[in-house]
C-alpha positions as CSV (number, residue, x, y, z in Angstrom):
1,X,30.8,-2.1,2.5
2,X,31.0,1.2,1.7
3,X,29.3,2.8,4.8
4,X,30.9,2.9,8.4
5,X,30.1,0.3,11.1
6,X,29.0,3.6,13.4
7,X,26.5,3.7,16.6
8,X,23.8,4.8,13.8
9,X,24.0,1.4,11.6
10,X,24.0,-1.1,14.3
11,X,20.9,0.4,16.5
12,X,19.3,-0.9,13.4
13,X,21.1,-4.6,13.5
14,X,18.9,-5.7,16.8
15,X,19.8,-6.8,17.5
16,X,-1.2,-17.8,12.9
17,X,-6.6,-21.2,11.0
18,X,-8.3,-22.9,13.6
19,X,-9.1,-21.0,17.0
20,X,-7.3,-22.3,19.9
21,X,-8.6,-22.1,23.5
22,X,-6.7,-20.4,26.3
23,X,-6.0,-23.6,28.1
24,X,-4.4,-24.8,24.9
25,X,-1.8,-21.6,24.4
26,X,-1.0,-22.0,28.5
27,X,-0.1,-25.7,28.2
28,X,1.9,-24.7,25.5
29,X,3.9,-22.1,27.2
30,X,4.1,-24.1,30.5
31,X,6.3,-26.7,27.9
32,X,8.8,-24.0,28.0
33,X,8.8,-23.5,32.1
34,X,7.9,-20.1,31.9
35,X,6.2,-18.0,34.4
36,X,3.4,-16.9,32.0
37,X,1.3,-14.0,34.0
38,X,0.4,-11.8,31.5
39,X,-2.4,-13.2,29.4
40,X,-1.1,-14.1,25.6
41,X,-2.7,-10.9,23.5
42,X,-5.5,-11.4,21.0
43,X,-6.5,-9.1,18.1
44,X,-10.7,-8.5,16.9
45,X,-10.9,-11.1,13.8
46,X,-7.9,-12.6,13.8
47,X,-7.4,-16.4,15.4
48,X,-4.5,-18.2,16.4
49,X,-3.4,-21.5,15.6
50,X,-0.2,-24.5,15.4
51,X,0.4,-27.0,12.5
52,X,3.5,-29.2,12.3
53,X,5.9,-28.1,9.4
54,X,9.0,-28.7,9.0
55,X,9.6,-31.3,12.0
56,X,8.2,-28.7,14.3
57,X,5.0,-27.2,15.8
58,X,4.9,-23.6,14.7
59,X,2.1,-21.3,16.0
60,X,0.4,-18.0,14.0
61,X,-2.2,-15.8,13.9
62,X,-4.3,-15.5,10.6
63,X,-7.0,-12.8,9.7
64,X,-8.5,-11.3,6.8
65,X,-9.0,-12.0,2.7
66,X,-6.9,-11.8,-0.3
67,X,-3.6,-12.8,-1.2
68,X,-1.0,-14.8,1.5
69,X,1.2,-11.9,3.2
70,X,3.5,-13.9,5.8
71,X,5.0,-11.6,8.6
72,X,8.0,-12.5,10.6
73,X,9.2,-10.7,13.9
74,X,12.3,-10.3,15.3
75,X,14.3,-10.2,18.4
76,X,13.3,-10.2,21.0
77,X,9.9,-10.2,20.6
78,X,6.4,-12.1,18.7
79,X,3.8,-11.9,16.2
80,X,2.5,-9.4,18.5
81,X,5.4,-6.6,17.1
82,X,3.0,-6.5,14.3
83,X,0.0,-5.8,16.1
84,X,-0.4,-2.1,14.7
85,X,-0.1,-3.3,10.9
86,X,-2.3,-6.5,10.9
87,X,-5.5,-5.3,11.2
88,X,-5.4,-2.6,8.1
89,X,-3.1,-5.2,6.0
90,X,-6.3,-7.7,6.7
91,X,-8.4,-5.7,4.9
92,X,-6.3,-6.2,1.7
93,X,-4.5,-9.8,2.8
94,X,-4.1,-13.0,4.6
95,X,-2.6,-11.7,7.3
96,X,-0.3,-14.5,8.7
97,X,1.8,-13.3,11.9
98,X,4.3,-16.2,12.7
99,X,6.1,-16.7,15.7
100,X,9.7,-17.8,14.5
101,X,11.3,-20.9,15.7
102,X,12.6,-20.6,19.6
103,X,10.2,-17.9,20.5
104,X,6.8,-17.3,21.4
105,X,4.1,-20.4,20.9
106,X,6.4,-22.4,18.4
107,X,8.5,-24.9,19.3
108,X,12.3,-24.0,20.8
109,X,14.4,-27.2,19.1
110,X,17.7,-26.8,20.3
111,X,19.1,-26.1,16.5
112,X,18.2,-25.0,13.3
113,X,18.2,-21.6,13.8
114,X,20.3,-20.5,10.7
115,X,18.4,-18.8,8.7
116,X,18.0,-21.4,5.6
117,X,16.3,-23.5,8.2
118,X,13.9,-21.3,9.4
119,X,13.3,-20.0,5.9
120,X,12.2,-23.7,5.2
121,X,10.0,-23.5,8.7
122,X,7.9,-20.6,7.0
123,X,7.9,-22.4,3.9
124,X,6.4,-25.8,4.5
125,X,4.4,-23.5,7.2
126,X,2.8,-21.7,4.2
127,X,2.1,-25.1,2.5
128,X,0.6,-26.8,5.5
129,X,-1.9,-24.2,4.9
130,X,-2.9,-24.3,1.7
131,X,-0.2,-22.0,-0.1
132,X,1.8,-22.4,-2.8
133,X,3.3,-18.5,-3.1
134,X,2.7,-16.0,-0.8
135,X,4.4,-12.4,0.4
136,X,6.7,-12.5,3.0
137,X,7.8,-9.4,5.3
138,X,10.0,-9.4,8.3
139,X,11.2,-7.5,10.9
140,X,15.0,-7.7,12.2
141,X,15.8,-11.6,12.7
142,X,12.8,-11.7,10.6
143,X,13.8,-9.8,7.8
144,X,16.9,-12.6,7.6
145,X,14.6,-15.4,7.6
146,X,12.5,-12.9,4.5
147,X,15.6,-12.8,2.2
148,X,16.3,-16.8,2.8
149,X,13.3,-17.5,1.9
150,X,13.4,-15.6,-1.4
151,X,17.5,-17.2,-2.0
152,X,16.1,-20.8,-1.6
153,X,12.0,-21.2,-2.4
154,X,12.0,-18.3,-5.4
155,X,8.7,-20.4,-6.7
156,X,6.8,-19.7,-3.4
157,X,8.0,-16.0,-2.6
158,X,5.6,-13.5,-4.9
159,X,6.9,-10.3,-3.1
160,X,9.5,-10.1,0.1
161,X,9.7,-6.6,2.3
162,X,12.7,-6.4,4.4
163,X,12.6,-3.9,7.6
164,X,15.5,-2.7,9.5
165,X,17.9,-5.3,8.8
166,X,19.6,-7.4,5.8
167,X,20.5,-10.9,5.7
168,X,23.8,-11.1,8.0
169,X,27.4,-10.9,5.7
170,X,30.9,-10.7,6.2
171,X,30.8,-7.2,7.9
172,X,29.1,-9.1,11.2
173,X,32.8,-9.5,12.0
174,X,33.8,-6.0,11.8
175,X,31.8,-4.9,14.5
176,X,33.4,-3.6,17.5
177,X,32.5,-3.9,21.2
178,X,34.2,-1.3,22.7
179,X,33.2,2.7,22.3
180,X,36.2,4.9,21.7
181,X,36.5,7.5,24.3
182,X,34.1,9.8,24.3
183,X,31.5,7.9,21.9
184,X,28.3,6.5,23.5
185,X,27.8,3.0,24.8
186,X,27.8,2.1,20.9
187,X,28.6,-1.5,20.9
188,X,25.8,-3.6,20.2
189,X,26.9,-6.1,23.2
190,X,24.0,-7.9,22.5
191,X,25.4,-9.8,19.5
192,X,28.5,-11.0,21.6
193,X,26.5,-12.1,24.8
194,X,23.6,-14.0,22.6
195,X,26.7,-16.1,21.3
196,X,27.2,-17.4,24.9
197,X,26.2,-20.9,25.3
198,X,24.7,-21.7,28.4
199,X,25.2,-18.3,30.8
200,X,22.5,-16.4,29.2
201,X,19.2,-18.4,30.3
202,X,21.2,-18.8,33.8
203,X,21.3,-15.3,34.1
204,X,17.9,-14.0,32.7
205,X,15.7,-16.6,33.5
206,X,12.7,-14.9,34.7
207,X,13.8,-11.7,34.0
208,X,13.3,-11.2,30.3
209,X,11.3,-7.8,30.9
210,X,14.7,-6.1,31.9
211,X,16.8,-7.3,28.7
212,X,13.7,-6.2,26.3
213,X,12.6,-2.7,28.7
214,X,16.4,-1.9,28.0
215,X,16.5,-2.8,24.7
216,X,13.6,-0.9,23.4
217,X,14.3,2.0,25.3
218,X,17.9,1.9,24.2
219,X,16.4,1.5,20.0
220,X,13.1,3.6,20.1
221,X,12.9,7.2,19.3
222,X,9.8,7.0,21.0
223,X,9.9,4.7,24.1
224,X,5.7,5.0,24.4
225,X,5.7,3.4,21.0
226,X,5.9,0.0,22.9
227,X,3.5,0.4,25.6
228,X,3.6,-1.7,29.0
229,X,1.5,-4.2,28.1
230,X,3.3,-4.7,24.8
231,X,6.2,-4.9,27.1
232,X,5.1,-7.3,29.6
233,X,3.7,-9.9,26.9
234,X,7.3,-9.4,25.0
235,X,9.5,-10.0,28.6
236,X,7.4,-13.0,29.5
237,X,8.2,-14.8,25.9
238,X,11.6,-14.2,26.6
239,X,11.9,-15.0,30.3
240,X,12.0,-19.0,30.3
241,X,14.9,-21.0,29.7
242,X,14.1,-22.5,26.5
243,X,12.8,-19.4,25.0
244,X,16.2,-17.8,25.8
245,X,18.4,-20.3,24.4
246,X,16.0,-20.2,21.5
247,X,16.5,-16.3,20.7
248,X,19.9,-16.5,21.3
249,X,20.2,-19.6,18.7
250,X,19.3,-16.7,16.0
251,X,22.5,-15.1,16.6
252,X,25.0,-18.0,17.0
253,X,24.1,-19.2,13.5
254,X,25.2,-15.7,12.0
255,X,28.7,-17.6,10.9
256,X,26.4,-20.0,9.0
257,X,24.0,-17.4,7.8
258,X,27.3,-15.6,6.6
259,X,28.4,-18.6,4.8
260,X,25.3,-19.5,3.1
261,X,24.9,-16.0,1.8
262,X,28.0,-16.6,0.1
263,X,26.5,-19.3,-2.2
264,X,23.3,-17.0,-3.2
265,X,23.0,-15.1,-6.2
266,X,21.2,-11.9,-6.0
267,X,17.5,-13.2,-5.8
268,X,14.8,-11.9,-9.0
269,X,12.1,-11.8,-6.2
270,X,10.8,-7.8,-6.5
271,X,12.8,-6.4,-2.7
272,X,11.6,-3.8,-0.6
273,X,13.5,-2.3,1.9
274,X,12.7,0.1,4.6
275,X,14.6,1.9,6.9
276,X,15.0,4.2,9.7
277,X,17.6,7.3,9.3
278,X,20.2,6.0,10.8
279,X,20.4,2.4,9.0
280,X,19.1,4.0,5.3
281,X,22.4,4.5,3.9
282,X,23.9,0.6,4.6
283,X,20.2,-0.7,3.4
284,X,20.2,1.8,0.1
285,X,24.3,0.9,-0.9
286,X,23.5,-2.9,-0.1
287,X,20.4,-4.4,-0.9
288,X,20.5,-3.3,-4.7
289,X,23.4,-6.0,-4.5
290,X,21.2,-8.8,-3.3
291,X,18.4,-8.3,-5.7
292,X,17.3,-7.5,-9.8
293,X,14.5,-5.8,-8.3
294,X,14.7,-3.9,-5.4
295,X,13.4,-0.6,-3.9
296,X,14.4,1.2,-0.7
297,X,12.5,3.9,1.3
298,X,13.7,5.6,4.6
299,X,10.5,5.8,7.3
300,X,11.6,9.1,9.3
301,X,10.7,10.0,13.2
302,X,11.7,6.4,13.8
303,X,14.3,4.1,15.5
304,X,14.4,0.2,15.0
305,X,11.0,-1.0,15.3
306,X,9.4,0.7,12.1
307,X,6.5,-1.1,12.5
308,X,5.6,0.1,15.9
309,X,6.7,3.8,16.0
310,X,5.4,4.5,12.5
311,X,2.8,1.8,11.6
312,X,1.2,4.1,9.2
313,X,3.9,4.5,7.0
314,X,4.4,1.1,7.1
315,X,1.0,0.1,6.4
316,X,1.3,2.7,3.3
317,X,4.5,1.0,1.9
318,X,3.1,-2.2,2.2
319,X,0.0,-2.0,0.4
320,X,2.0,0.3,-2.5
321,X,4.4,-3.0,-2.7
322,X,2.5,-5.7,-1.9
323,X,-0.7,-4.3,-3.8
């Protein structure tokens, strides 16, 4: 690919209309046998809802006027990673914050987490509520599920942003687990233990807080960036069974996602791709290869979760693009 597989590049690879009454969100959530303690978080003019698209019941959180933006988190978190962006992008959009398949209020199927799939979840999602086109930006997994959604519904996507992460290729498999000696813990384990099948929510159940404090703290320049209560609502979502096995489908469709990007030709949807230091390099020599119109910015003072340690400079780029 042109760029080296180093400790830098893979920090980077981490890896909803109607208002809906607390009871509602809980008997969701108590579907999923989770131990739900921390009350699910709530933002001034924005209101959460579920419609069924796709064959499944997908929750978001919707606020503002003006043109559709869709935004899409990644793992292993919510809607709520977007919490710093959505209320200044609601003064220019329709703010949707979706919670993918297999995490947070939306259903946890037990497949159908390649990203084509969910790319068609956020699709019929958008037209269940009324939209034809819209913008589309995602975070991580999320930024996957953007490009796939640009490769196979080019009529519906107007504009797509893609944060810290590119659809997954052939390079996946070139990623090694074990540091050489004197290197840094630099192998992202998390990609080979999300591919176990049935260990993962035996081990964690209950217990997400641990996998995402460690996570974060391992990806963030700036570990205050995701406060505690940010972190609480974050571990809970990924604490029950289902919601584990749901996160960790993301990953174990990489071979599929791999194969179907294979079959796309570079999509005329206008790209933006941002980027902190360390993952800048891969984005800038690889997403002008997956797109006719593309444009690539590094976001500085930053680790993996752009949108949380440097919200404002997100927020900039975003209404620049999306504008």
């Amino acid at each position: 690919m042109g760029v080296a597989l180093d400790r830098r590049r893979f920090l980077a690879v981490g890896g909803g209309a109607a208002a809906m009454a607390a009871a509602g969100l809980g008997t969701a959530w108590a579907a999923d046998g989770g131990d739900r303690k921390v009350p699910e978080p709530s933002l001034p003019g924005f209101t959460s809802g579920f419609v069924v698209a796709n064959g499944i019941r997908q929750h978001y959180v919707a606020g503002g006027r003006g043109e559709p933006l869709i935004l899409l988190h990644g793992w292993p978190q919510t809607w709520w990673t977007w919490r710093k962006v959505m209320p200044a992008l609601a003064e220019r959009f329709r703010v949707i914050a979706v919670d993918l398949r297999g995490m947070g209020g939306t259903a946890k199927p037990a497949g159908g987490h390649d990203k084509k799939t969910m790319a068609k979840d956020i699709h019929e999602l958008a037209r269940a509520l009324g939209h034809r086109s819209v913008h589309v930006a995602g975070h991580d997994i999320g930024s996957m599920v953007a490009y796939s959604f640009a490769a196979n519904h080019p009529a519906a996507a107007r504009k797509v942003a893609m944060l810290d992460v590119l659809h997954p290729d052939d390079s996946y498999y070139e990623f090694r687990m074990l540091p050489r000696p004197g290197q840094a813990s630099a192998s992202p384990w998390w990609f080979a233990f999300n591919q176990v099948r049935g260990l993962p929510e035996e081990l964690i159940a209950g217990q997400g807080r641990d996998v995402v404090d460690w996570v974060f703290d391992y990806l963030l320049v700036d570990r205050r960036a995701i406060d505690n209560r940010a972190r609480a609502v974050f571990g809970q979502n990924y604490s029950s069974p289902a919601a584990i096995r749901g996160g960790n489908g993301w990953y174990q469709a990489f071979g599929q996602d791999i194969t179907d990007l294979r079959t796309y030709r570079p999509v005329g949807t206008p790209l933006l791709g941002l980027a902190h230091p360390g993952y800048f390099p891969y984005m800038r020599a690889t997403l002008p290869g997956q797109g006719t119109d593309v444009r690539v910015a590094e976001i500085a003072d930053t680790g993996h979760y752009l949108a949380e340690e440097q919200p404002a400079a997100v927020i900039r780029h975003f209404l620049d693009f999306f504008g």
